[in-house]
mmCIF file of the C-alpha atoms, coordinates in Angstrom:
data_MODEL
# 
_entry.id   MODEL 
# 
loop_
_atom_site.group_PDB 
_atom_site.id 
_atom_site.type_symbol 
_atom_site.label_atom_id 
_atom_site.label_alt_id 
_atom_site.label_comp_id 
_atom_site.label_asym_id 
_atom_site.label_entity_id 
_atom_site.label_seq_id 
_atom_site.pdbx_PDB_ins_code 
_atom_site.Cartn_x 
_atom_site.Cartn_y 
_atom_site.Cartn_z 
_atom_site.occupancy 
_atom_site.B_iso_or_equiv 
_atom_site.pdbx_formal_charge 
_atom_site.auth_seq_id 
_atom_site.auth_comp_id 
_atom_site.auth_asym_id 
_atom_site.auth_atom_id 
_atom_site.pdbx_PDB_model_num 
ATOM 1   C CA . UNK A 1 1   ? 16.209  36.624  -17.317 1.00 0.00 ? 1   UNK A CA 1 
ATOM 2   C CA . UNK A 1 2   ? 15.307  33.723  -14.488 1.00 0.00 ? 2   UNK A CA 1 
ATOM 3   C CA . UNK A 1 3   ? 16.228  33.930  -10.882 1.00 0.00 ? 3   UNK A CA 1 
ATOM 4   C CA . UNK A 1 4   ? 18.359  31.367  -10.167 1.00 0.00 ? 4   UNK A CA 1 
ATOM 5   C CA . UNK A 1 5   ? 19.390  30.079  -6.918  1.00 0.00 ? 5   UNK A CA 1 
ATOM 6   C CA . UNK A 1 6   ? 22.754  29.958  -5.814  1.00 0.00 ? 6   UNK A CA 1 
ATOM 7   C CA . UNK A 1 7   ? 24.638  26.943  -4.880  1.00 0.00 ? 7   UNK A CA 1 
ATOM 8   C CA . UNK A 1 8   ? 25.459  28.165  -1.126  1.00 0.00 ? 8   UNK A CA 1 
ATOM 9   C CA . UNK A 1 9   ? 21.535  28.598  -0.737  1.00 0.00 ? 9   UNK A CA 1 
ATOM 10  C CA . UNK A 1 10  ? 20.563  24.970  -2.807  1.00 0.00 ? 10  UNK A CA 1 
ATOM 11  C CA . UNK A 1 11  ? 23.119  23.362  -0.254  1.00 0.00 ? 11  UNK A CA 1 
ATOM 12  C CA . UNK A 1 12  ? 21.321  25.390  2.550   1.00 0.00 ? 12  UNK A CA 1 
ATOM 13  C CA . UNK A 1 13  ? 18.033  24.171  1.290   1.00 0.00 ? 13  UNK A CA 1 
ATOM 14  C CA . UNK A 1 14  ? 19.633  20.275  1.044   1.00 0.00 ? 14  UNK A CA 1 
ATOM 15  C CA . UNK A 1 15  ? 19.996  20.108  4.354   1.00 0.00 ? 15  UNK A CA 1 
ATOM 16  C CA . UNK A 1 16  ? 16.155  20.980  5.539   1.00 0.00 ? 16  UNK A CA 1 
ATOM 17  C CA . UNK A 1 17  ? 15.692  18.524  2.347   1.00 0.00 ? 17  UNK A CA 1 
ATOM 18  C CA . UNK A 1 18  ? 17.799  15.619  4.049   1.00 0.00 ? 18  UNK A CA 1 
ATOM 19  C CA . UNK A 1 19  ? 15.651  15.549  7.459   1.00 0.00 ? 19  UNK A CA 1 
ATOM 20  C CA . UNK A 1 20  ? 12.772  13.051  7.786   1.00 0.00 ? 20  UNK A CA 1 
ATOM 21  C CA . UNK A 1 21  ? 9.687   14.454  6.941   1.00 0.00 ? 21  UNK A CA 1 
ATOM 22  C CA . UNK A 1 22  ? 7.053   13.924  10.276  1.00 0.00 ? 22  UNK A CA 1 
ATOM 23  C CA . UNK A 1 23  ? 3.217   14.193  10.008  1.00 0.00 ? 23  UNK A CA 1 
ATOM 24  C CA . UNK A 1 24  ? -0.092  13.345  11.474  1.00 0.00 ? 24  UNK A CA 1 
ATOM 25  C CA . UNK A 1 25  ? -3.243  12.792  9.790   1.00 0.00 ? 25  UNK A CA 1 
ATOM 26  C CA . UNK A 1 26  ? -6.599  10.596  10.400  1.00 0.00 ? 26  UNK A CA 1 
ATOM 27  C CA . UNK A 1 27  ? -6.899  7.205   9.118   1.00 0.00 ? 27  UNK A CA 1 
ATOM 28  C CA . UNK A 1 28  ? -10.383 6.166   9.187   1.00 0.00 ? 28  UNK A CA 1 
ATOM 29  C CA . UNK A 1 29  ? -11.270 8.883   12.050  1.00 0.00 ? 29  UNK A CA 1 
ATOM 30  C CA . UNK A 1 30  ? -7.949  8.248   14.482  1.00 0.00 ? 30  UNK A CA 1 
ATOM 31  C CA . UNK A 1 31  ? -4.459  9.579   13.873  1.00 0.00 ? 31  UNK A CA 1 
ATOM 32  C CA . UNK A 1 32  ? -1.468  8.027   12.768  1.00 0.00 ? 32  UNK A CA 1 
ATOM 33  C CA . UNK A 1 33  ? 2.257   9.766   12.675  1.00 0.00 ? 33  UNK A CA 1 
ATOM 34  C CA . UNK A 1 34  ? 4.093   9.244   9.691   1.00 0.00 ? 34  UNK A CA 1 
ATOM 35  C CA . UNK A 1 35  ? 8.183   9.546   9.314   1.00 0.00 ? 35  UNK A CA 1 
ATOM 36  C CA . UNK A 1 36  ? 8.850   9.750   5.390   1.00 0.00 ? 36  UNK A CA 1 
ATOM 37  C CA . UNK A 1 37  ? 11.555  11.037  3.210   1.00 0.00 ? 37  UNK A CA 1 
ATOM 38  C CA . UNK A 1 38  ? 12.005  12.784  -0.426  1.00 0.00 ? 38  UNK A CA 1 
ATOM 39  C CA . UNK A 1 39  ? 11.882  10.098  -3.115  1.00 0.00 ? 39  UNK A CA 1 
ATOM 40  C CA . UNK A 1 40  ? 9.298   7.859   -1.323  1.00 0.00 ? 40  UNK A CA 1 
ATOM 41  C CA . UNK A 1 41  ? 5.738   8.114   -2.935  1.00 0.00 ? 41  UNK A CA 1 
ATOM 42  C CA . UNK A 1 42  ? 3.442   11.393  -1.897  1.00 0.00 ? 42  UNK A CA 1 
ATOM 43  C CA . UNK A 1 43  ? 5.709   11.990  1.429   1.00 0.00 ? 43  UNK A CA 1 
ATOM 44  C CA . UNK A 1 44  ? 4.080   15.049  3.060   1.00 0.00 ? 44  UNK A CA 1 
ATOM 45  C CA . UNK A 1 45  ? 0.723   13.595  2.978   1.00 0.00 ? 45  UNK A CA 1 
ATOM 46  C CA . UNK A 1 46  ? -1.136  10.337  2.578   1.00 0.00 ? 46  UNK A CA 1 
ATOM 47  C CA . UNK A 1 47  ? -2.347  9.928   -1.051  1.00 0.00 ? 47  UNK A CA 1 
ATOM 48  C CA . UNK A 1 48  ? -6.227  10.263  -2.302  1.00 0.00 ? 48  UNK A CA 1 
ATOM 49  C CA . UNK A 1 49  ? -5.710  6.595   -3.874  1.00 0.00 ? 49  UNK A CA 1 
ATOM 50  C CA . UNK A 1 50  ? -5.046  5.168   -0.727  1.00 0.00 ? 50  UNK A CA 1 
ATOM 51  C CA . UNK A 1 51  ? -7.449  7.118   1.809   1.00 0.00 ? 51  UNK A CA 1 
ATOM 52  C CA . UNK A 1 52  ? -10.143 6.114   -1.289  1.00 0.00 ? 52  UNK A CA 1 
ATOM 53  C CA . UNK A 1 53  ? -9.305  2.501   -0.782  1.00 0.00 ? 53  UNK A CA 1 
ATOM 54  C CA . UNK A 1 54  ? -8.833  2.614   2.799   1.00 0.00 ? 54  UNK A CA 1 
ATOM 55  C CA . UNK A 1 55  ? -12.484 4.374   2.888   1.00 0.00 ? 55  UNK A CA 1 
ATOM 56  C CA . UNK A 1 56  ? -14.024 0.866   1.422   1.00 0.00 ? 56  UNK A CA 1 
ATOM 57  C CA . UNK A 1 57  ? -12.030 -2.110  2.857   1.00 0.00 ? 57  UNK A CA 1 
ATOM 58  C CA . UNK A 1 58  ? -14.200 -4.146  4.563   1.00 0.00 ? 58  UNK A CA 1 
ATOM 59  C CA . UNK A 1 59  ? -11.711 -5.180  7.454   1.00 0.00 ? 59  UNK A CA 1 
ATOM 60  C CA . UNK A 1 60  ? -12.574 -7.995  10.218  1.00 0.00 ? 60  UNK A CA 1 
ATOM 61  C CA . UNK A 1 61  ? -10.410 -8.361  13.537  1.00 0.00 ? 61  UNK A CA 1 
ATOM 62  C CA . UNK A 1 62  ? -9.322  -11.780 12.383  1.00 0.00 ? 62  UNK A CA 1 
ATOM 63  C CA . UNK A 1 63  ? -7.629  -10.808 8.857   1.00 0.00 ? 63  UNK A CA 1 
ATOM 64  C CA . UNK A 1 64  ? -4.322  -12.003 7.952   1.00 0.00 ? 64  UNK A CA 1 
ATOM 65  C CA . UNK A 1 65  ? -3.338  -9.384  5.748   1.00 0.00 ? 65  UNK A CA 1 
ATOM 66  C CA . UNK A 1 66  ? -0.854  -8.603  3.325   1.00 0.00 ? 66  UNK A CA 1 
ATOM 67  C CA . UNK A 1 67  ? 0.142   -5.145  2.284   1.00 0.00 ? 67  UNK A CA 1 
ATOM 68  C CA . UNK A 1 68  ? 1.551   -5.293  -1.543  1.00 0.00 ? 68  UNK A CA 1 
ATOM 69  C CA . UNK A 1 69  ? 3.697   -2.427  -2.471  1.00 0.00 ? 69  UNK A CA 1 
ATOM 70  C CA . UNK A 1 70  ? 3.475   -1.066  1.184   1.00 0.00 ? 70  UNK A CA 1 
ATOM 71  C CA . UNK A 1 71  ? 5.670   2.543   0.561   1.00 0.00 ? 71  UNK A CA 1 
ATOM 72  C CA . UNK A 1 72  ? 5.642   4.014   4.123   1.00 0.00 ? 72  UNK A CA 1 
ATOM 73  C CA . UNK A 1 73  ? 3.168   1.876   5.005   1.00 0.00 ? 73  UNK A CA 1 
ATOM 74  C CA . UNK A 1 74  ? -0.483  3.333   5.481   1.00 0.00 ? 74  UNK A CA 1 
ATOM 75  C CA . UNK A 1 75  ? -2.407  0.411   4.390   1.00 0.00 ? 75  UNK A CA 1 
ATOM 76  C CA . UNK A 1 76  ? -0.607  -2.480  6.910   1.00 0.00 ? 76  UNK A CA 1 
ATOM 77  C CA . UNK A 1 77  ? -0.691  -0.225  9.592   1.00 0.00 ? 77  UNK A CA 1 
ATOM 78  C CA . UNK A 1 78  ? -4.528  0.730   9.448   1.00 0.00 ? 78  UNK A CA 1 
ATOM 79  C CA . UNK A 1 79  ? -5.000  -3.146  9.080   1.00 0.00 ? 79  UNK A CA 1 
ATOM 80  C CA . UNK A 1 80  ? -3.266  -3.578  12.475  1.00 0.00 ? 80  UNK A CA 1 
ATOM 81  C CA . UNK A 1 81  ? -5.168  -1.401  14.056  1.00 0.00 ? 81  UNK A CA 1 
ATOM 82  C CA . UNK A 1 82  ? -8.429  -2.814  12.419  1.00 0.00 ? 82  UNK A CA 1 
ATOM 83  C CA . UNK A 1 83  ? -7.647  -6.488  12.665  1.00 0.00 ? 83  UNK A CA 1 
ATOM 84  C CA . UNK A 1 84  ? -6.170  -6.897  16.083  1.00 0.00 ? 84  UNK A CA 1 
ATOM 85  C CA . UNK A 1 85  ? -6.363  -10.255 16.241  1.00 0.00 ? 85  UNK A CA 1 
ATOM 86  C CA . UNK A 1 86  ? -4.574  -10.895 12.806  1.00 0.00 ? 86  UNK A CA 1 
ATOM 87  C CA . UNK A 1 87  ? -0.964  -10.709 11.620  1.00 0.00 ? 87  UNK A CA 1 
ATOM 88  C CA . UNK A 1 88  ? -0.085  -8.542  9.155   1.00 0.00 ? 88  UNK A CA 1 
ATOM 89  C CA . UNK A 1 89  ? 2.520   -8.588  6.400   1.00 0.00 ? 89  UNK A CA 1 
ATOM 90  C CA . UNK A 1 90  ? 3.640   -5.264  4.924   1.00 0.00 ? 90  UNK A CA 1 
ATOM 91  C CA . UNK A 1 91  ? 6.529   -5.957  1.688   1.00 0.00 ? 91  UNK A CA 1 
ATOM 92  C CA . UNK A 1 92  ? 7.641   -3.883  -0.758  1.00 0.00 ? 92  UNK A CA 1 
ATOM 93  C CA . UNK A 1 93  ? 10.855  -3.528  -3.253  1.00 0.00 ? 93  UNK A CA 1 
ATOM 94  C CA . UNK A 1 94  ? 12.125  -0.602  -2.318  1.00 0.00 ? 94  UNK A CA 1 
ATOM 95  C CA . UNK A 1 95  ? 14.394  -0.315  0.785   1.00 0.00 ? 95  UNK A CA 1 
ATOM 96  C CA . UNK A 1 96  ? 14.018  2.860   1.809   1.00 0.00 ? 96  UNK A CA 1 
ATOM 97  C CA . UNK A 1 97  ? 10.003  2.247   2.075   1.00 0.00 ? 97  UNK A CA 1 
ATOM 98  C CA . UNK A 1 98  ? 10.799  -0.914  3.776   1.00 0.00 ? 98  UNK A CA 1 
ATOM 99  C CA . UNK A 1 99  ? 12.848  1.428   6.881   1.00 0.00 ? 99  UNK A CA 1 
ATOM 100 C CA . UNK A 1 100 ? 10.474  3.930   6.822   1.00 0.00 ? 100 UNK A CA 1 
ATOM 101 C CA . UNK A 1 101 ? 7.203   1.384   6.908   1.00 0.00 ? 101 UNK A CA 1 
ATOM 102 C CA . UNK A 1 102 ? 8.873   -0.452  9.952   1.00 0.00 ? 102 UNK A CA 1 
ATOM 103 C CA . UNK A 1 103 ? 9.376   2.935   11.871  1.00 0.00 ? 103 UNK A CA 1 
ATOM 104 C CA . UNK A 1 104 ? 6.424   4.121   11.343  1.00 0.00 ? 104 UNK A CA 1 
ATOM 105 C CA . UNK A 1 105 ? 4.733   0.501   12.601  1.00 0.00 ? 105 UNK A CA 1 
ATOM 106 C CA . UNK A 1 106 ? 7.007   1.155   15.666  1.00 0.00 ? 106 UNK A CA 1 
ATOM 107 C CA . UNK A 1 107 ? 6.792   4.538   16.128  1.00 0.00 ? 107 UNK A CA 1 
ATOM 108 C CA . UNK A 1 108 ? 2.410   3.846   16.017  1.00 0.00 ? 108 UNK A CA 1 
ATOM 109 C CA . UNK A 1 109 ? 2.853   1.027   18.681  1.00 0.00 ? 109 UNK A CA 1 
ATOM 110 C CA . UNK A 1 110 ? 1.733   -1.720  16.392  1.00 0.00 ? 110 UNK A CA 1 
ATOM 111 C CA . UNK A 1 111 ? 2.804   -5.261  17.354  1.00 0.00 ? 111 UNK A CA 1 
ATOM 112 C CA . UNK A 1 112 ? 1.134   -7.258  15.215  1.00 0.00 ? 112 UNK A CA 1 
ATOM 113 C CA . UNK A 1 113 ? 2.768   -5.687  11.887  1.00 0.00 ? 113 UNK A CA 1 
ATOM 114 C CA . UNK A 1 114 ? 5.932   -6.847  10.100  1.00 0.00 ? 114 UNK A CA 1 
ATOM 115 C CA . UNK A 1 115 ? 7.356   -4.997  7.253   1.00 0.00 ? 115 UNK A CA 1 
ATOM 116 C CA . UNK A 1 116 ? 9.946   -6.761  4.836   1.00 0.00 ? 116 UNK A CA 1 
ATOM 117 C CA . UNK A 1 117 ? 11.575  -6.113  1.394   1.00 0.00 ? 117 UNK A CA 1 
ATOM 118 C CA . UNK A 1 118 ? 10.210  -8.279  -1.106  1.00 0.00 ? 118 UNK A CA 1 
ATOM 119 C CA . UNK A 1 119 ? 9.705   -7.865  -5.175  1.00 0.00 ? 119 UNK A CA 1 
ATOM 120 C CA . UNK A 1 120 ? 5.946   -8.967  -4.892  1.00 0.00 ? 120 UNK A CA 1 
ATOM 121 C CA . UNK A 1 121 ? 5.122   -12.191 -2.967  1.00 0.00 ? 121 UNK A CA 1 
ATOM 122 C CA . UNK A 1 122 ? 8.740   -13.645 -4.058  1.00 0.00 ? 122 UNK A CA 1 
ATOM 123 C CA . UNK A 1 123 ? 10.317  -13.263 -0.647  1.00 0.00 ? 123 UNK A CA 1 
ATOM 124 C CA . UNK A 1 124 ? 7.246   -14.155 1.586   1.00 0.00 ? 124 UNK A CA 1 
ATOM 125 C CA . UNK A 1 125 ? 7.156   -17.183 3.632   1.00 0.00 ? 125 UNK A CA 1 
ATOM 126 C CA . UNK A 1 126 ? 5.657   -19.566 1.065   1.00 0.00 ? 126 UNK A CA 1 
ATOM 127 C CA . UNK A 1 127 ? 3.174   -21.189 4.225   1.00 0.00 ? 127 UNK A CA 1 
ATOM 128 C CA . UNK A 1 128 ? 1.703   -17.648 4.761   1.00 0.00 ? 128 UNK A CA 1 
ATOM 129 C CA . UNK A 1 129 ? -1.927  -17.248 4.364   1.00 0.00 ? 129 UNK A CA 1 
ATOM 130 C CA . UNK A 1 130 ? -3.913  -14.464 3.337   1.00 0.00 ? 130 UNK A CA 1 
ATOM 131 C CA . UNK A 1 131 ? -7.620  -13.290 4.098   1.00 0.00 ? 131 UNK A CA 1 
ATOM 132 C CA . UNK A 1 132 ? -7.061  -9.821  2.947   1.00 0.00 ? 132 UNK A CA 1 
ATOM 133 C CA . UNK A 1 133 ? -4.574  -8.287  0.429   1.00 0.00 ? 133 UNK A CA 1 
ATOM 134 C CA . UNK A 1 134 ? -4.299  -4.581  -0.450  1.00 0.00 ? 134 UNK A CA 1 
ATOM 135 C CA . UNK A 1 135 ? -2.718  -2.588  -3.017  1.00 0.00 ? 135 UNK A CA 1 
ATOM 136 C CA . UNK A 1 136 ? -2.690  0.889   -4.293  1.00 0.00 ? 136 UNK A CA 1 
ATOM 137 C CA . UNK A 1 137 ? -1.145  -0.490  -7.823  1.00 0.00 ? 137 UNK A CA 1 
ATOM 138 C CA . UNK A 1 138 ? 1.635   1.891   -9.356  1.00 0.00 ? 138 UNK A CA 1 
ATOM 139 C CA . UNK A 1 139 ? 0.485   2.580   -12.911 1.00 0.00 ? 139 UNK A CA 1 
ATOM 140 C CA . UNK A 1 140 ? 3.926   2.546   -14.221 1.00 0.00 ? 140 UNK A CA 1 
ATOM 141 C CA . UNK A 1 141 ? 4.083   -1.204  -13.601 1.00 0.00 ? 141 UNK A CA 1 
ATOM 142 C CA . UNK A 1 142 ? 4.231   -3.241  -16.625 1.00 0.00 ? 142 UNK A CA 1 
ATOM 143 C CA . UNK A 1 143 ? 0.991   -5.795  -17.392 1.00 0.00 ? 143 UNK A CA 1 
ATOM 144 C CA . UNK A 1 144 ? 3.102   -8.741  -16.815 1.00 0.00 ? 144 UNK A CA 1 
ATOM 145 C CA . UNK A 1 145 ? 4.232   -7.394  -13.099 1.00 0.00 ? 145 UNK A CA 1 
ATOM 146 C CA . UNK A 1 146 ? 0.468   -6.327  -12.355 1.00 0.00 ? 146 UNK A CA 1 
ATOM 147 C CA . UNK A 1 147 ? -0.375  -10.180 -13.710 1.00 0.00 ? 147 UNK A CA 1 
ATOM 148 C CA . UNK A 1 148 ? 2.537   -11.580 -11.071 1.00 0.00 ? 148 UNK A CA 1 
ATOM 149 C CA . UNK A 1 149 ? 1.355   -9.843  -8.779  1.00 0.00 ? 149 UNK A CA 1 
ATOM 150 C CA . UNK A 1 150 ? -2.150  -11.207 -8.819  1.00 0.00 ? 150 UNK A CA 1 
ATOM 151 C CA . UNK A 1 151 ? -1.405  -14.462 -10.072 1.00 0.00 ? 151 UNK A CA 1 
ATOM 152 C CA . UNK A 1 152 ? 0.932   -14.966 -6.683  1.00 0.00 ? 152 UNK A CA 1 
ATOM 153 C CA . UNK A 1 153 ? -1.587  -13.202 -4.371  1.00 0.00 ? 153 UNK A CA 1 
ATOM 154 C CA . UNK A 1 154 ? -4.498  -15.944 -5.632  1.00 0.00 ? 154 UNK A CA 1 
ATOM 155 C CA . UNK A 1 155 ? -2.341  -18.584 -4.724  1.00 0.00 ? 155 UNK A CA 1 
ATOM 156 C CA . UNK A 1 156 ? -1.373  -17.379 -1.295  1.00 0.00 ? 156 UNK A CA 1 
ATOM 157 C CA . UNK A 1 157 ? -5.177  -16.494 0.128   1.00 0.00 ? 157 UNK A CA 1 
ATOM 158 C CA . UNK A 1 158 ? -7.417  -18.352 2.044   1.00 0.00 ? 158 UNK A CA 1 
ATOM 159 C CA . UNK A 1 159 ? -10.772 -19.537 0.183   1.00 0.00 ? 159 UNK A CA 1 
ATOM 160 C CA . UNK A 1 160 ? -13.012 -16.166 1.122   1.00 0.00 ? 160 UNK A CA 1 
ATOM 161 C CA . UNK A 1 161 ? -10.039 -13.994 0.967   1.00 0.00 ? 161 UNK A CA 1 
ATOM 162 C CA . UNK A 1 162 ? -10.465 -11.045 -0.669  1.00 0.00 ? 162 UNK A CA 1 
ATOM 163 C CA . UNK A 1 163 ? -7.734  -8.266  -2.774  1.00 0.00 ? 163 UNK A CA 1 
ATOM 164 C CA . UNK A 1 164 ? -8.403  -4.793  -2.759  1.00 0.00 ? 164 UNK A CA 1 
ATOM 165 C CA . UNK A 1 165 ? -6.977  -2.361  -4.977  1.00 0.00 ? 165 UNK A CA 1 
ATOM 166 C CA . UNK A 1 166 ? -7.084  1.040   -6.155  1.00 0.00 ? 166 UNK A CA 1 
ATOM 167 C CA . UNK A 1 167 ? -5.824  1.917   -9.637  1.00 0.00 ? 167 UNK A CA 1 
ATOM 168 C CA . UNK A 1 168 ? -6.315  5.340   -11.555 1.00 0.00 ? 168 UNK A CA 1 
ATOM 169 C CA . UNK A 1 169 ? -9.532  5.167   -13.919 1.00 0.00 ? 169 UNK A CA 1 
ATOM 170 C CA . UNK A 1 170 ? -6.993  4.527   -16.791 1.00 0.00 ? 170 UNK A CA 1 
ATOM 171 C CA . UNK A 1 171 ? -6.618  0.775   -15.315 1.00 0.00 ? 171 UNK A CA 1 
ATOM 172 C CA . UNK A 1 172 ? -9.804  0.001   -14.309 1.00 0.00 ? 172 UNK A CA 1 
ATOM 173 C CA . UNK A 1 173 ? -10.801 -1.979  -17.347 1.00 0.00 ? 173 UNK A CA 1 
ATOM 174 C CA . UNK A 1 174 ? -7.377  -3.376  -17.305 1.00 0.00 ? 174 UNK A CA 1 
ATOM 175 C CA . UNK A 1 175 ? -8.083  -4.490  -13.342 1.00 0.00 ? 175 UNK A CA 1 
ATOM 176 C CA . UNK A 1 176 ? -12.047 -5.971  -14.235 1.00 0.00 ? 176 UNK A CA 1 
ATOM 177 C CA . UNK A 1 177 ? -10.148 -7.894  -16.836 1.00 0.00 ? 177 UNK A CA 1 
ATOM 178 C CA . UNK A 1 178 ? -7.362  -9.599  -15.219 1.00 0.00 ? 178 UNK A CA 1 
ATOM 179 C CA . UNK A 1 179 ? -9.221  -10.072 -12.077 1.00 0.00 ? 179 UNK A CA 1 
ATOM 180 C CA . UNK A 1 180 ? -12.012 -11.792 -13.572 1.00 0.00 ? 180 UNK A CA 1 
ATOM 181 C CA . UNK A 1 181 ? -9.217  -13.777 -15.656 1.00 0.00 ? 181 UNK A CA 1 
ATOM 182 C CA . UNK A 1 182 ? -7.414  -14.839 -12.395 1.00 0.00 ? 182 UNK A CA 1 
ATOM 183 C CA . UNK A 1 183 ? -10.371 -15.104 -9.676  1.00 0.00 ? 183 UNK A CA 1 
ATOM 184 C CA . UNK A 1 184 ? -13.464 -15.392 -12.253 1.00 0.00 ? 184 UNK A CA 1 
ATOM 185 C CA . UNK A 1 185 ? -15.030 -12.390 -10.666 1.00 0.00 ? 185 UNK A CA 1 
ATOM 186 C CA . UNK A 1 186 ? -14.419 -8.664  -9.984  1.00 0.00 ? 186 UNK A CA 1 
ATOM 187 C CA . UNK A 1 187 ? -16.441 -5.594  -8.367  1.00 0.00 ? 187 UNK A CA 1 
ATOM 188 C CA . UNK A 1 188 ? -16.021 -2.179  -8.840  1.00 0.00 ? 188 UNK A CA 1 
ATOM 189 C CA . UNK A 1 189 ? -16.841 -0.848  -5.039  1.00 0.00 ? 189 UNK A CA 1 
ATOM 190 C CA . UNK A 1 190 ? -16.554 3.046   -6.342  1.00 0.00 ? 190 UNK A CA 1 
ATOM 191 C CA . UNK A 1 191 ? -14.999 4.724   -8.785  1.00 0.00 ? 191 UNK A CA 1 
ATOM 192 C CA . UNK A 1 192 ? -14.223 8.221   -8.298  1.00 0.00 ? 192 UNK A CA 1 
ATOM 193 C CA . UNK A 1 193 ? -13.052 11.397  -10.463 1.00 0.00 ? 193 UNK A CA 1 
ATOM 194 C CA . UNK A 1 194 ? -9.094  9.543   -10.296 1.00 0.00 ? 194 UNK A CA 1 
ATOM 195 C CA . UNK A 1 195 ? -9.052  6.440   -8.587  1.00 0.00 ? 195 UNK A CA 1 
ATOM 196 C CA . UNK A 1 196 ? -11.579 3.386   -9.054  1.00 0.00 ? 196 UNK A CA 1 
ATOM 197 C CA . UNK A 1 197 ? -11.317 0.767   -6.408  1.00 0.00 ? 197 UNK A CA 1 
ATOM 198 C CA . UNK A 1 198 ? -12.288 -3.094  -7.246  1.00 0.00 ? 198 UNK A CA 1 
ATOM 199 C CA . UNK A 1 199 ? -12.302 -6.209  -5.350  1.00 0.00 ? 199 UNK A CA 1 
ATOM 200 C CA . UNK A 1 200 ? -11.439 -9.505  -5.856  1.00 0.00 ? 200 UNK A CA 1 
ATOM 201 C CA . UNK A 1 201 ? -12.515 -12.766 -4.153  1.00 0.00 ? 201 UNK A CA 1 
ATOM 202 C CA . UNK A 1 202 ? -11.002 -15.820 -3.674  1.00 0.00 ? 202 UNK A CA 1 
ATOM 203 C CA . UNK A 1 203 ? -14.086 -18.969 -4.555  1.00 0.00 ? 203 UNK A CA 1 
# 
C-alpha cells in the first residue's frame, strides 16, 4: 500500500507551489537573478541547452538581436548585457514567459531589452532588423513551425547576420538540412552528449 498525501497537506504544499520561484546563477562568468514560475520551461535553474549555446555565441556590442522562443528570458538578457550598444527583441507565445522575461529584464537593470508576445516573428515590427537571432528550439515543434520560424528569421536579418540555435542531437540533421535549404550554409559549432549547436549565416 502507497503513502498518499492528504488533501489538507497538497493544499499546504500549493501554496509554497504558487510563489515565484527566485534564483541566481552565472551567465557567461557574471550573475543574473531569475523570477520564474511552475509550468514555464526548466524554472529552478537555467537549462544545459541554453548555457551550451550561450557558451558559443559569438556576440558583438553592436548586435540587434532577436530572442525566438525567449521563456524567462536568458538568452535576450545575456545579449543586453553583451551588446550594449544594440537593441534587443525578446518574443515568445506564451504569456506567462512573456511577464516573467520582462521582470526579469527589469529586475537585471537592462534598458536596452524589450520582451513581447509573439507566435514567431508574426507580431514583430515588420522594419526590424536583425544581426543576431537565437533559439533554443523546442523539439516538440512541428517541421513546418521550425521551417516558419527560419524562413521569417532569413527575411528579417541584416546581410552578415547570423541564427544560433541549439537543438537536442535528435534534430541536428533535421537543423543542417533546413538551414542549408533556407541560408545555403550551416555549421555545427559543437555538439555535445544532448544538445548540438549550429549556426546559420545570412550571404
Amino acid at each position: 500500500m502507497t503513502n498518499q498525501t492528504t488533501l489538507a497537506e497538497l493544499q499546504t504544499k500549493a501554496k509554497q507551489w504558487r510563489q515565484d520561484i527566485t534564483f541566481t546563477q552565472d551567465v557567461l562568468g557574471k550573475p543574473f537573478t531569475f523570477h520564474t514560475t511552475w509550468g514555464i520551461f526548466s524554472p529552478e535553474k537555467l537549462d544545459d541547452g541554453s548555457l551550451m549555446l550561450l557558451d558559443y555565441i559569438d556576440f558583438k556590442a553592436r548586435d540587434n538581436s532577436i530572442d525566438l522562443g525567449c521563456g524567462y528570458g536568458v538568452l535576450g538578457m545575456t545579449a543586453g548585457r553583451e551588446c550594449p550598444n544594440g537593441q534587443h527583441i525578446l518574443i515568445d507565445k506564451d504569456f506567462v514567459a512573456v511577464e516573467y522575461a520582462r521582470l526579469n529584464c527589469q529586475k537585471n537593470g537592462l534598458t536596452n531589452t524589450h520582451v513581447q508576445l509573439s507566435n514567431g516573428f508574426y507580431h514583430v515590427d515588420k522594419d526590424k532588423k536583425f544581426s543576431l537571432v537565437m533559439s533554443n528550439l523546442p523539439a516538440k515543434a512541428s517541421k513546418e513551425q521550425h521551417y516558419l520560424y527560419l524562413l521569417d528569421a532569413y527575411e528579417r536579418m541584416e546581410v552578415g547576420g547570423r541564427f544560433y540555435v541549439v537543438t537536442i542531437n535528435g534534430l541536428r540533421d533535421f537543423m543542417k538540412r533546413s538551414f542549408n535549404e533556407v541560408f545555403g550554409n550551416a555549421d555545427k559549432i559543437k555538439q555535445g552528449k544532448t544538445y548540438t549547436v549550429t549556426l546559420a549565416v545570412k550571404e
